[in-house]
C-alpha atoms as one frame of an Amber mdcrd trajectory, in Angstrom:
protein
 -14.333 131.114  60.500 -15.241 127.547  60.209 -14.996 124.969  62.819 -13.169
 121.739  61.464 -12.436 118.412  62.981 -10.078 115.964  61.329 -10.571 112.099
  62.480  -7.027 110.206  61.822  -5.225 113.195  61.705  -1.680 111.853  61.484
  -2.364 109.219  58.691  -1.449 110.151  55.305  -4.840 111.964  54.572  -4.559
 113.651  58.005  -1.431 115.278  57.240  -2.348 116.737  53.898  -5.635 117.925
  55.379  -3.511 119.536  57.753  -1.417 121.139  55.038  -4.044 122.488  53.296
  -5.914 124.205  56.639  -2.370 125.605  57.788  -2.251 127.374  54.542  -5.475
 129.294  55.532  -5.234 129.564  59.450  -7.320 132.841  60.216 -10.043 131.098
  58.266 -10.352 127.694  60.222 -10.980 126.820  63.997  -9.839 123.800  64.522
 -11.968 121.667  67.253 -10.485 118.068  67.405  -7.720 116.478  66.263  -7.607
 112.107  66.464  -4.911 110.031  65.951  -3.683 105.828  67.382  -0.074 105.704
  68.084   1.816 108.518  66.903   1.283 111.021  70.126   4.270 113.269  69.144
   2.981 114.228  66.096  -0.746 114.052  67.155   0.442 116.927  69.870   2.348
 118.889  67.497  -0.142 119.111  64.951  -3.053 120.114  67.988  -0.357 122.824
  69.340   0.654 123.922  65.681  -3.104 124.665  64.595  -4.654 125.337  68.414
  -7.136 122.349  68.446  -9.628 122.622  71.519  -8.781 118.881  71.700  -6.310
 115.935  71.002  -7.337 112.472  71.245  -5.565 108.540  70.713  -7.325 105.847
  70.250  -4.843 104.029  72.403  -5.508 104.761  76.274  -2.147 103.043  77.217
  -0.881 106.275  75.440  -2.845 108.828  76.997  -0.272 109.719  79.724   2.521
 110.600  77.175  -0.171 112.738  74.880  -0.785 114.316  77.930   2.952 115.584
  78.500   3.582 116.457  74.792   0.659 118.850  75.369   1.723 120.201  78.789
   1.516 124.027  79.031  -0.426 123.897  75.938  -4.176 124.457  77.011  -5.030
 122.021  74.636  -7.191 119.124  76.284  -5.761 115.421  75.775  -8.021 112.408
  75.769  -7.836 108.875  74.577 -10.226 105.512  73.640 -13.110 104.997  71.547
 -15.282 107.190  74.011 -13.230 109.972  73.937 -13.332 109.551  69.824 -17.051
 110.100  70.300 -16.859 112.743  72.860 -14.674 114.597  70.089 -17.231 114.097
  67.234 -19.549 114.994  69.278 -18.645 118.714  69.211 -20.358 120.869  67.280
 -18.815 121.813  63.703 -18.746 122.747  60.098 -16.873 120.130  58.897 -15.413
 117.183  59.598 -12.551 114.634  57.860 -13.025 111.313  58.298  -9.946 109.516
  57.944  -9.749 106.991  60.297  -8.546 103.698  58.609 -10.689 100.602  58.641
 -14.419 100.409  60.112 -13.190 102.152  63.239 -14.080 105.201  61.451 -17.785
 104.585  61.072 -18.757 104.743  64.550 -17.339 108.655  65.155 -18.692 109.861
  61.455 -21.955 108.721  62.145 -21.519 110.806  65.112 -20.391 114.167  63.125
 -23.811 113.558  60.820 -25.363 114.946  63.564 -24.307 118.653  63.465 -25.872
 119.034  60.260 -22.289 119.917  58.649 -20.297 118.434  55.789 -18.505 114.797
  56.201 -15.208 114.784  54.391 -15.439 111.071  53.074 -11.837 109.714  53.303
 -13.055 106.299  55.583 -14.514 104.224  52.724 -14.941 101.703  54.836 -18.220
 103.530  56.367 -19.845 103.337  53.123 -19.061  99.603  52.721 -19.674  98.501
  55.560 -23.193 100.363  56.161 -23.789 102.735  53.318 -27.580 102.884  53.539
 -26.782 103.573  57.401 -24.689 106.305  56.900 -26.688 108.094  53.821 -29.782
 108.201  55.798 -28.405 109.941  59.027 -26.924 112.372  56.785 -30.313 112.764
  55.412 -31.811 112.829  58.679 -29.523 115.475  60.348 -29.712 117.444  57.187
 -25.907 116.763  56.324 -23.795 116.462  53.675 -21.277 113.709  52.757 -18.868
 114.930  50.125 -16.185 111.992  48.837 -12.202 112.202  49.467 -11.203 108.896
  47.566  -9.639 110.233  44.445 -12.072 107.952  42.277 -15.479 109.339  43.938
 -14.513 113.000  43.911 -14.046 112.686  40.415 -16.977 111.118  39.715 -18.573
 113.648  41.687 -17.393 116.348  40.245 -17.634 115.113  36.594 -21.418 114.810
  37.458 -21.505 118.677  38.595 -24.660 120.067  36.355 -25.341 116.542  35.189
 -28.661 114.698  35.352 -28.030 111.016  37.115 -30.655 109.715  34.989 -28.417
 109.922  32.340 -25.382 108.412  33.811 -24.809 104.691  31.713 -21.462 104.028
  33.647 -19.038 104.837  35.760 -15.132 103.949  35.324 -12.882 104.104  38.364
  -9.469 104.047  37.679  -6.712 101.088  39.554  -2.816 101.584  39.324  -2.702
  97.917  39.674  -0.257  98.871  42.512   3.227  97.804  43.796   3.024  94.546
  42.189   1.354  94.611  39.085   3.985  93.097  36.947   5.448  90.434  39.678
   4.594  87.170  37.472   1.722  85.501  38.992   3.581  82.449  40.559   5.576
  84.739  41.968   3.035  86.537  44.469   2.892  84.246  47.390   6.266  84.762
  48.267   5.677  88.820  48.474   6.306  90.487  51.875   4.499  92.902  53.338
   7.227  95.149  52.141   7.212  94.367  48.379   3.331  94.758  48.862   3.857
  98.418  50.700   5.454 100.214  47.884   3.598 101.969  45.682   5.175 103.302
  42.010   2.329 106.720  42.222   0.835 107.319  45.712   2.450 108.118  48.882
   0.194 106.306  51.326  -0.123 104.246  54.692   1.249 100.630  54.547  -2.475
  99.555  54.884  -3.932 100.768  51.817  -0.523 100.700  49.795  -1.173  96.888
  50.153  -4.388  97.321  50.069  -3.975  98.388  46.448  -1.910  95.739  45.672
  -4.058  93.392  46.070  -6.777  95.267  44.755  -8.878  95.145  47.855  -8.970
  98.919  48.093 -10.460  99.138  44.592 -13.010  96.266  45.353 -14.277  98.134
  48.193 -14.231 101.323  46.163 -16.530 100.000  43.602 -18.744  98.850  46.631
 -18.502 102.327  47.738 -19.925 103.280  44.143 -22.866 102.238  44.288 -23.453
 102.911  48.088 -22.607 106.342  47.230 -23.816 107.351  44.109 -26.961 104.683
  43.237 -25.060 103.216  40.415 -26.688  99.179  40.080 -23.258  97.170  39.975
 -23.666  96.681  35.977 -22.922 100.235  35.486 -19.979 100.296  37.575 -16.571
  99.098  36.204 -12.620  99.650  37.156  -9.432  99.354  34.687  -5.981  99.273
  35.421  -4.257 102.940  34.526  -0.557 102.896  35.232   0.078 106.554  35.531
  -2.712 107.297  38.133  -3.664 110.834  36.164  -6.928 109.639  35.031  -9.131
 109.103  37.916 -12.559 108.233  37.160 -15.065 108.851  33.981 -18.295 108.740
  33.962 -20.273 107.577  30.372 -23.640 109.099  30.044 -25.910 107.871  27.423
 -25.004 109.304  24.656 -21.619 107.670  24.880 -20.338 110.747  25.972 -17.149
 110.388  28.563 -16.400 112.857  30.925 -13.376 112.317  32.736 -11.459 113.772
  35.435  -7.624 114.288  35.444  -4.885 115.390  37.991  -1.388 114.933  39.673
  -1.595 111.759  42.147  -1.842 113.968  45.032  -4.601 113.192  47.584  -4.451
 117.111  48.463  -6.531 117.484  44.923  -9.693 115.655  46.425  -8.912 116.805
  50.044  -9.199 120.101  48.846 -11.999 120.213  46.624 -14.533 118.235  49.761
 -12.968 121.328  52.247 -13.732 124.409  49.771 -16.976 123.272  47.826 -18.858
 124.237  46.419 -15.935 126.851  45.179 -13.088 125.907  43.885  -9.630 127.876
  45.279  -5.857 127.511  44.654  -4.315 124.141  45.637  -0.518 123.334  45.594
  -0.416 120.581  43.720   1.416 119.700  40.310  -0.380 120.624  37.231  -0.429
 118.421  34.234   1.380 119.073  31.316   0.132 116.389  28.584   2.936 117.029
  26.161   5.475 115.677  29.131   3.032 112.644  29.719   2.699 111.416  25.978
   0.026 108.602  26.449  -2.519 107.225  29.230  -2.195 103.649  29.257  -5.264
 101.736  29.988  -6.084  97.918  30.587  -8.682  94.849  32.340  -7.783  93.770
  35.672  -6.713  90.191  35.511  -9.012  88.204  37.641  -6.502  85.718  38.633
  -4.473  88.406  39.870  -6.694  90.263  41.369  -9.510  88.003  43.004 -11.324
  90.646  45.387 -12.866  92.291  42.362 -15.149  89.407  42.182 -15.726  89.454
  45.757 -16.987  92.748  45.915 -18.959  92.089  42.554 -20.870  89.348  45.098
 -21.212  91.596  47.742 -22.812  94.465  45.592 -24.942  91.677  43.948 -26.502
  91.053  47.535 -26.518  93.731  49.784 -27.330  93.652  52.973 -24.802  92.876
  55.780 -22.309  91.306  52.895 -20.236  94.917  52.994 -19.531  94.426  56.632
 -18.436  91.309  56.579 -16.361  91.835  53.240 -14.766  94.558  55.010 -14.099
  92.973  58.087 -12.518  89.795  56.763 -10.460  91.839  54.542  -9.004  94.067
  57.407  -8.563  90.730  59.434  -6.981  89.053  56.864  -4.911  92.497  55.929
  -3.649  92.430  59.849  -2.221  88.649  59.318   0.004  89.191  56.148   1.469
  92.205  58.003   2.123  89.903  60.636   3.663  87.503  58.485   1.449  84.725
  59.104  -0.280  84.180  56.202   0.823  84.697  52.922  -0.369  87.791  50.306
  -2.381  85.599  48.048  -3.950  83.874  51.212  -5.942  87.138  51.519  -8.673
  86.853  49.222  -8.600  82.797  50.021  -9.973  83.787  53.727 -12.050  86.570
  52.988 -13.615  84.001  50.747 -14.033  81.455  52.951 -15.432  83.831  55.671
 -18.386  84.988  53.103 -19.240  81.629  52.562 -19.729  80.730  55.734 -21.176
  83.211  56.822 -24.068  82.815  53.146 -24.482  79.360  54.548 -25.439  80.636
  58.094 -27.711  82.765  56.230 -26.763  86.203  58.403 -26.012  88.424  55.979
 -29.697  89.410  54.548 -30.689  92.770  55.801 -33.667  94.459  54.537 -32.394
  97.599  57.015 -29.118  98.072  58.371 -28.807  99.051  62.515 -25.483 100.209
  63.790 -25.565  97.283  66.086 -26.418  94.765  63.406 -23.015  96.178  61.376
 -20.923  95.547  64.480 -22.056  92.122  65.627 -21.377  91.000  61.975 -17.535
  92.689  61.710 -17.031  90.669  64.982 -18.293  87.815  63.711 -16.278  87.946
  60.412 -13.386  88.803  62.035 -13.805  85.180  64.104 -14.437  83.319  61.118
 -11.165  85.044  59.278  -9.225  84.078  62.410 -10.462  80.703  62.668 -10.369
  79.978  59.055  -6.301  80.871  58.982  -5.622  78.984  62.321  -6.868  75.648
  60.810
């Protein structure tokens, strides 16, 4: 039986990791279960699967995670401490799915076991890739991708030399408003933004992807994760979200990976590698689909692709920042106080600043040297949209 953990276990990754390990309950002991604000189904979830513990980030909630879990045994716990406290019992593997660069913190934690890392919190990778590859080197662990993109590179490289790898392609939707006329975009609401036409996400990445910020920081995570130099790395827009990611090698081969958008695909390859067992998820039937439409992100459209193309270009402490303006900046169009085209304008303006302070050259990356600069980022974001 293994012992699993799942980090943000009632986000949208969460819950199909959940899915997949209630399928198979005699074969998984679940240790810790994490969630923020949604207690109820934080408690159900623990009480459904018999975690050894259930933890909120919030502390103000604590109280009421304690009473959804009275009678149960089950231990209740809450704040980032008791986060670490969770990750830092001992297990086989672990999903890390906490949204944002809250999540690095508790996976670096995890390395430690020696176990497998579910990847789902790409901001870890972004934000201090070298960081996190070298504990898991270290502790003798292994980080195995849950973005749909980076499992499919992964597994189109199974048996493949990486010398030979000339490019890889991650694929975009172009999300909710891809064909919104580009005038049109600074009047879109965080609603209009939060609809997706393929994936059923959270809010935060739905926009996320339609802005294109969560495919800028997945082509960051590229190259933090597999090596690639940012001239072998590109992303086109695919409509249909089937085709997820190809890799060229070079002899202008393609390989390409395909599947139903259903994050329980990559979920379930990172918790049964290295075999490969029965998941419940549509198969494809390319008769029914016709034709894969494929075509160049619009840079005017999407400006954080040539954001992220700057921070890949110089390293160092750039992810961090990147990520942390970006999450700021995410936080005020939800809140309605900046607009959705604003985003990119601040996360802009908070790299530049922060190039001109000269702070973001890193020849190493410390934990503590990640965090000052998200905090720092995040001031600069702030200030930058009260002016």
């Amino acid at each position: 039986m293994r012992r699993v953990s799942v980090f943000g276990a009632t986000g949208s990754i969460g819950q199909n990791t959940l899915d997949l390990i209630a399928r198979a309950p005699d074969d998984y002991d679940v240790v810790a279960l994490t969630g923020a604000g949604n207690v109820s189904r934080l408690a159900r979830d623990a009480k459904r699967l018999h975690a050894d513990v259930a933890v909120t980030a919030r502390v103000d909630l604590l109280d009421d995670l304690k009473a959804a879990l009275a009678g149960s045994g089950i231990e209740a716990a809450a704040g980032d401490a008791a986060l670490l406290e969770a990750a830092d019992r001992p297990t086989d593997w672990v999903m890390s799915a906490i949204v944002g660069a809250a999540g690095l913190k508790p996976g670096l934690r995890a390395l430690r076991h020696g176990g497998t890392l579910a990847l789902a919190n790409k901001e870890s990778l972004v934000c201090a890739g070298p960081l996190l590859l070298s504990e898991a080197r270290r502790y003798g662990a292994t980080i195995l991708p849950v973005d749909s993109e980076h499992s499919a590179v992964f597994q189109a490289l199974v048996g493949e030399d990486p010398a030979a790898v000339e490019k890889i392609i991650i694929t975009g939707s172009g999300g909710g408003l891809r064909d919104w006329p580009l005038d049109r975009l600074t009047q879109a609401t965080p609603e209009d933004a939060g609809s997706h036409p393929n994936w059923d996400m959270g809010q935060r990445i739905t926009i996320d992807s339609a802005s294109m910020f969560n495919k800028a920081m997945e082509l960051i995570e590229t190259k933090e994760f597999f090596g690639t130099p940012p001239g072998g790395i590109d992303t086109v827009i695919h409509p249909q979200s089937l085709m997820h990611a190809l890799v060229q090698f070079r002899d202008g081969a393609l390989m390409a990976h395909l599947g139903a958008p259903d994050m329980r695909h990559a979920i379930g390859y990172a918790l049964h590698w290295p075999d490969r067992r029965d998941l419940p998820v549509d198969r494809l039937d390319l008769t029914t689909i016709g034709q894969l439409d494929f075509h160049a992100p619009d840079p005017a459209r999407y400006p954080a692709l040539a954001l992220a193309r700057a921070v890949m270009a110089g390293g160092g402490l750039r992810g961090a920042a990147f990520n942390a303006a970006k999450e700021y900046a995410l936080d005020l169009f939800i809140a309605r106080e900046i607009r959705f085209t604003d985003m990119a304008i601040h996360v802009a303006e908070t790299l530049e600043t922060m190039e001109a302070r000269g702070c973001l050259d890193a020849a190493a990356l410390t934990l503590d040297m990640v965090l000052d600069t998200d905090r720092e980022a995040r001031a600069l974001t702030r200030a930058a949209a009260s002016a």
